[in-house]
N, C-alpha and C positions, 0 to 999 in steps of 0.2 A: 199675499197671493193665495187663491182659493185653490183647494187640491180638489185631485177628479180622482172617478174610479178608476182600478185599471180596467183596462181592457178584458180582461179575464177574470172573473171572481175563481181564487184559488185560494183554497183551506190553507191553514200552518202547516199538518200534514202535508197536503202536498206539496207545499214549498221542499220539506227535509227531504220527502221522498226524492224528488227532484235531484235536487242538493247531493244527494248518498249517489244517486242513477250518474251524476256529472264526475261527481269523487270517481267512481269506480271505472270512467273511460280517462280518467287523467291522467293518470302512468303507462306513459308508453308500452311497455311489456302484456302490461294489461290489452291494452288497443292492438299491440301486433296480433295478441293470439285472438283478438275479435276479429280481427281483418284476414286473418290465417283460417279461420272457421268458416270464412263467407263462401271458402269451396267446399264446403260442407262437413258432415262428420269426422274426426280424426280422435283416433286415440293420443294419449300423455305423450308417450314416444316420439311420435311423429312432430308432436307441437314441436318438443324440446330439441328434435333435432334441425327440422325448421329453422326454427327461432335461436340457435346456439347455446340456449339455459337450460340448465339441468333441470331433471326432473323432477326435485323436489320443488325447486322454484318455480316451475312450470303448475305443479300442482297445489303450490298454496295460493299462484294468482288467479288459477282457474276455480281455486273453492269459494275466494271475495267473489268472484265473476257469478259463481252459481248462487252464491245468497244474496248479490244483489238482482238475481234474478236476469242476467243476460246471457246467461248460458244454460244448459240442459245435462246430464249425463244418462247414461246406459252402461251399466255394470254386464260385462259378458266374459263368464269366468274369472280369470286375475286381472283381464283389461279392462280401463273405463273407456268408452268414448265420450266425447264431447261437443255438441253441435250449438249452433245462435237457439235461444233462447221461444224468440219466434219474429216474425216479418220484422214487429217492431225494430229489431235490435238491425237487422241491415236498414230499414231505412232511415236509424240514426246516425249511422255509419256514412250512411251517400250522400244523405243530408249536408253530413259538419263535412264531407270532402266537395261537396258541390261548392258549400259558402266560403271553402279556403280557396277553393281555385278560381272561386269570380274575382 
């Protein structure tokens, strides 16, 4: 059987890149405080009380979040805030709830 290209020429790179981007929305905790962000900026605090996890918890899933690059901060004073990363990250977000709800 003869193989074909795929559809999309994508680098090794961006396969892992990909790969790491899927890693880092697959722990629910992770996804709650993506989908807790979508009303926009919040400080640690507010995640974790939110969300019922402390905040140190709250803060080492939001650090994978910022070095996989789907979230952002602002340091103001002792507080961080935390906001989506940029458009991208909500429309990955609506995306994967569109295709779970079809």
């Amino acid at each position: 059987m003869a193989q074909h290209a795929p559809a999309l020429a994508v680098t090794t790179d961006e396969v892992e890149n990909l790969a790491d981007l899927f890693s880092n929305v697959s722990d629910p905790t992770r996804l709650k405080i993506l989908l807790y962000l979508l009303d926009g900026e919040q400080c640690v605090c507010s995640v974790s009380e939110a969300l019922g996890v402390s905040v140190s918890a709250i803060s080492h899933q939001l650090r994978r979040l910022r070095t996989g690059g789907l979230v952002a901060r602002r340091k103001q004073g002792r507080h961080v805030y935390y906001s989506l990363a940029d458009d991208h990250v909500t429309t990955l977000i609506s995306v994967g709830l569109e295709h779970i709800r079809e």
